[in-house]
N, C-alpha and C positions, 0 to 999 in steps of 0.2 A: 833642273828638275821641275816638274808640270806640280803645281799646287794644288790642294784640293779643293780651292775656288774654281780654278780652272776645268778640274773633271768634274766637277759638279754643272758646269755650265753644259758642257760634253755631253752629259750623264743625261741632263734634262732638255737637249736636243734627239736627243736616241730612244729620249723616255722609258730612261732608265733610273730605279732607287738604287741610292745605293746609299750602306751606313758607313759608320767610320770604320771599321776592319774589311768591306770592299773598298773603301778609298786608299787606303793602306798599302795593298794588296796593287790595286787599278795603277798608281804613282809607281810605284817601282818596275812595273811594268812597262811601263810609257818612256820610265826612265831607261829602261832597255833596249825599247826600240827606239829613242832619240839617240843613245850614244851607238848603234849600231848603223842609224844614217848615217850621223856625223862619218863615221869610220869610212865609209863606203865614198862619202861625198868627197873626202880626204884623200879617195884612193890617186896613187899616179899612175894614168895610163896613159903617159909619154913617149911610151916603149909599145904599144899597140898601136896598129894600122885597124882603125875600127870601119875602114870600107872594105876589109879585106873577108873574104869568105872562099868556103871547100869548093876545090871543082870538084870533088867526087857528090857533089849534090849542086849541079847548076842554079842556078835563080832563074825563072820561066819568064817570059814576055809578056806584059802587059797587056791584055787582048779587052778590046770594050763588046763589051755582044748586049744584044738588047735582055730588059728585065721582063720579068715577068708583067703583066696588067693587074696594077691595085686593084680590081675587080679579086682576080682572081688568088689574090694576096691575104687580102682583106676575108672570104668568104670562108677561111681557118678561123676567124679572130671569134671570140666568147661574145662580144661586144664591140662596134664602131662607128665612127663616125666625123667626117668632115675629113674623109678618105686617110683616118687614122687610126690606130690601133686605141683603145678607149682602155686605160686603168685606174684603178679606184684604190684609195690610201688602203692602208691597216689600219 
């Protein structure tokens, strides 16, 4: 179970408040989705062929084609620079 040190630390990475009935609340939560990993992580897929896929939807070829010119990639962008797309925090 995740402590409420723990989502506190969480909380104030995300910059987020939270009181004690969101902590409450946030922990059982967390607690839900950690024993729903586990469960998953636990799964046995011993009895799947996980290369195996539908011919009724082949897998297509790998084709390399050239990209477009960062010029004209770039000339969408709000903002860039140093042939990069340029974002600013919240």
């Amino acid at each position: 179970m995740i402590t409420h040190e723990e989502l506190k630390k969480v909380a104030a990475l995300a910059k987020l408040s939270l009181d004690g009935a969101d902590l409450d609340a946030l922990a059982a939560d967390f607690g839900g989705i950690v024993e729903f990993a586990d469960a998953v992580a636990g799964a046995d897929l011993s009895a799947m062929d996980l290369t195996e896929h539908d011919e009724d939807f082949p897998l297509r070829e790998d084709v390399v084609v050239p990209s477009l010119p960062p010029e004209e990639i770039l000339s969408n962008a709000g903002e860039s620079g140093g042939g990069f797309f340029v974002t600013r925090g919240l």
